[in-house]
C-alpha positions as a Markdown table, in Angstrom:
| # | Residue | x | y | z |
|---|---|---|---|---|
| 1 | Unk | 0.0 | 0.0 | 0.0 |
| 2 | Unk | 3.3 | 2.6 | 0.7 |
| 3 | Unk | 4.3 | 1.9 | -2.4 |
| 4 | Unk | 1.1 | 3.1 | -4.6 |
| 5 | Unk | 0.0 | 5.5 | -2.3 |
| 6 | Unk | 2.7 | 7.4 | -0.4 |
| 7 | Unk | 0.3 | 10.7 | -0.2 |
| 8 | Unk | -2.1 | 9.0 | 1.3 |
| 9 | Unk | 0.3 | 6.9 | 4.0 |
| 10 | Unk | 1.5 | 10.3 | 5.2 |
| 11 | Unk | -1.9 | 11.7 | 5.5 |
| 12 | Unk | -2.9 | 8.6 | 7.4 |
| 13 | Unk | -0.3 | 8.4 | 9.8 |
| 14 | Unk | -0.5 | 12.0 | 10.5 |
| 15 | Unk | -4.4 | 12.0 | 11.3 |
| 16 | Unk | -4.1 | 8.7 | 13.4 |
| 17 | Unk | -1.1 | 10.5 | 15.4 |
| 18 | Unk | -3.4 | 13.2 | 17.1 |
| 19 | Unk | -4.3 | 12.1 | 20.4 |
| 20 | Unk | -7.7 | 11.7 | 21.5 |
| 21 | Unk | -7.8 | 15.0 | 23.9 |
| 22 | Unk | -4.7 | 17.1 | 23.0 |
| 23 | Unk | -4.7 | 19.7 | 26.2 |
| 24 | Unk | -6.3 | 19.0 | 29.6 |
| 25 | Unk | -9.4 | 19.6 | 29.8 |
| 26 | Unk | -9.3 | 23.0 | 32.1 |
| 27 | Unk | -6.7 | 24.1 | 30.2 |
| 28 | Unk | -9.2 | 24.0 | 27.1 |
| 29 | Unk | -12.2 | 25.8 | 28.9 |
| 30 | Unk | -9.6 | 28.4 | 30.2 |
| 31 | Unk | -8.8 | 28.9 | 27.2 |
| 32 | Unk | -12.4 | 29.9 | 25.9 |
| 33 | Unk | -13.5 | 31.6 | 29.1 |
| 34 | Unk | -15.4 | 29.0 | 30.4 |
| 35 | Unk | -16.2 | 27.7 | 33.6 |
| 36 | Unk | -16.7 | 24.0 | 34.4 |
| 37 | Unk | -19.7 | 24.4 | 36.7 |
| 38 | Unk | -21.3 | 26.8 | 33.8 |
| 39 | Unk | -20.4 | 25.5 | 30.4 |
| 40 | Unk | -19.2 | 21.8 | 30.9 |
| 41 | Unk | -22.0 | 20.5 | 32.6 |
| 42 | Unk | -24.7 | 21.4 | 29.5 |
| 43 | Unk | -22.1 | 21.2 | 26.9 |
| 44 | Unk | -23.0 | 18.9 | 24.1 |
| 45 | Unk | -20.4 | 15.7 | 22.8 |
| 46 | Unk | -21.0 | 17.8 | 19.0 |
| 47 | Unk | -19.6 | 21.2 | 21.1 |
| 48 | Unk | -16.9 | 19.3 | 22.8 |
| 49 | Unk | -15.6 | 18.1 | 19.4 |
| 50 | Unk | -15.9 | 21.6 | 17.6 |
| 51 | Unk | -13.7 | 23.4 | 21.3 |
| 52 | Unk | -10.7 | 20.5 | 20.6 |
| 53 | Unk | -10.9 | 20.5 | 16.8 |
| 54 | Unk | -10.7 | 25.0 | 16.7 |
| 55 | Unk | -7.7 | 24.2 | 19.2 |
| 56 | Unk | -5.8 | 21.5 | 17.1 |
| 57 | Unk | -6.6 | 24.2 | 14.2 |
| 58 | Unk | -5.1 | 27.0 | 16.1 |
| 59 | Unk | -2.0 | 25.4 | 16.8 |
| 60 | Unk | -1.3 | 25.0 | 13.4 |
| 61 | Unk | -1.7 | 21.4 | 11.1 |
| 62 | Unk | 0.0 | 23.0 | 8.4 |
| 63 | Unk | 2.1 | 26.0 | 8.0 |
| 64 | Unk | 0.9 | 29.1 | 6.8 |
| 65 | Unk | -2.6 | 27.6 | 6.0 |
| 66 | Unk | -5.0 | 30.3 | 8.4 |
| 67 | Unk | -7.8 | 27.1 | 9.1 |
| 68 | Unk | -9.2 | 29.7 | 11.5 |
| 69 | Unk | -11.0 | 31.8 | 8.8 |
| 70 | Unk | -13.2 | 28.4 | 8.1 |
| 71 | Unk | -14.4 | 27.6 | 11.1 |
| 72 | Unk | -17.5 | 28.6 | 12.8 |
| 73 | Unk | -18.5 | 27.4 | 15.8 |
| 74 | Unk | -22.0 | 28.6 | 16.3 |
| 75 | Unk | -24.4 | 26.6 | 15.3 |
| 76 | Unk | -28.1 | 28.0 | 14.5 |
């Protein structure tokens, strides 16, 4: 499988390397001014992955790419 699709190896092993929660878990809520008696307690599984996937975003996948400008995490 390496051999015919090397582009698609390295994508895969970079995906599977992120961890599962990548900052603790206060760390994240401090981070967006939350509180964990006000926001964690309501907060829905969907919300939870949209807070982690804005942070792995922020930190940068790839270099020079602004992923912030596509993301929007209010949902009507």
């Amino acid at each position: 499988m390496q051999g015919t699709l090397p582009f698609m190896v390295c994508v895969a092993r970079d995906i599977l390397a992120i961890p599962g929660v990548s900052i603790s878990v206060e760390c994240l809520f401090s981070s967006v001014k939350h509180t964990l008696l006000d926001a964690c307690l309501s907060m829905t599984a969907e919300t939870a992955v949209d807070i982690v996937t804005k942070e792995w975003l922020k930190s940068g996948i790839v270099p020079g790419v602004d992923y912030m400008k596509f993301i929007n995490t209010h949902r009507k």
